[in-house]
N, C-alpha and C positions, 0 to 999 in steps of 0.2 A: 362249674364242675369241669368243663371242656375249656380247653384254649386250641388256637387254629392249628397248632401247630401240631395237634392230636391227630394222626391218621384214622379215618372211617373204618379203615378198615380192621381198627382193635377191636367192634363192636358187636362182632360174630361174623355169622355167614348170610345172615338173610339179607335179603337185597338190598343194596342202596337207596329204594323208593320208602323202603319198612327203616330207614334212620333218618328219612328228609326232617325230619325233627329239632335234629341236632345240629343245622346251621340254625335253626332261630332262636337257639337257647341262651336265654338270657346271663348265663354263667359264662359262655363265650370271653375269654377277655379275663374274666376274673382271673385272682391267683387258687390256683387248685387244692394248695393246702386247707383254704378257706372252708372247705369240703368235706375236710378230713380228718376231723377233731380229735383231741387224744382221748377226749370224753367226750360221750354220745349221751349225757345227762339234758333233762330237759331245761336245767337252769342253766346250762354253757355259754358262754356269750357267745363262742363261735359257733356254737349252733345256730343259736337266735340268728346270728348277720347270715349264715348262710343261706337261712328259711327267708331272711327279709329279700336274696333276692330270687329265691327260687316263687316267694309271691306276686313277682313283679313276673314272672315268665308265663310268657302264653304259650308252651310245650310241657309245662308242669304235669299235666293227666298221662302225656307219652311218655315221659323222662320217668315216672314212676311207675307207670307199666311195664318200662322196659327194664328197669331194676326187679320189680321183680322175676318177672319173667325170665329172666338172668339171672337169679340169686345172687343179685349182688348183694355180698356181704359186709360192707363196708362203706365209713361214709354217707353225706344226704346225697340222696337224689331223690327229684321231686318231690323235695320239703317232708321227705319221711327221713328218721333212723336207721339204722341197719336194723334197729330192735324192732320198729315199729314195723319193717317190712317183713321181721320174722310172726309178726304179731299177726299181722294182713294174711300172709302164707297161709299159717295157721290154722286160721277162722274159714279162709278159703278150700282147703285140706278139709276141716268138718262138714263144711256146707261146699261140697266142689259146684253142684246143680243148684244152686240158689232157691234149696226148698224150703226155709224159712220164709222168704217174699215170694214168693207163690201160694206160702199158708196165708198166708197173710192179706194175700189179693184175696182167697179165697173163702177168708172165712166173712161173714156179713158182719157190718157196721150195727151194733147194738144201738138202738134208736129206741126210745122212751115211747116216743109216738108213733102207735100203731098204723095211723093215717096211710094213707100212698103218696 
């Protein structure tokens, strides 16, 4: 997604320690268009090669937090769609406090056996 020659500083305002991410991204190098698909279909080829090397990256978790957390609209980053990151937004938007998996801790494991 990034090549060197992309200034840090397109990447907002937060501090350069909140992008240390983005020298170890494995897209580094890459051609950007590869990124950029004119289709965001799940059967795209260019999708598929951009997800094959957004899998090999070990900043995958940050690179798609920070999409979305940017509403980036466009493009994979961190091996999501633009749709898919609308899809995540979304679900997050419903549940912004994560009270589905807190119901969830909370409610007891049905056990057949009465035992302790």
């Amino acid at each position: 997604m990034l090549t060197r020659s992309v200034p840090f500083s397109l990447f907002g305002t937060e501090p350069p320690a909140a992008r240390a991410w983005i020298r170890e991204a494995a897209c580094i190098g890459e051609d950007p268009e590869l990124f950029f698909p004119l289709s965001e279909q799940e059967d795209d080829p260019q999708v598929a090669a951009a997800r094959a090397v957004c899998r090999r990256c070990r900043v995958l978790l940050a690179c798609r937090s920070w999409a979305l957390e940017q509403g980036e609209d466009a493009g994979v980053w961190g091996g999501t769609t633009a749709g898919q990151r609308r899809a995540i937004s979304r679900a997050l938007l419903d549940d912004p406090a994560g009270e589905r998996i807190r119901r969830r801790r909370r409610e007891p494991e049905s056990d057949d056996d009465p035992s302790p």
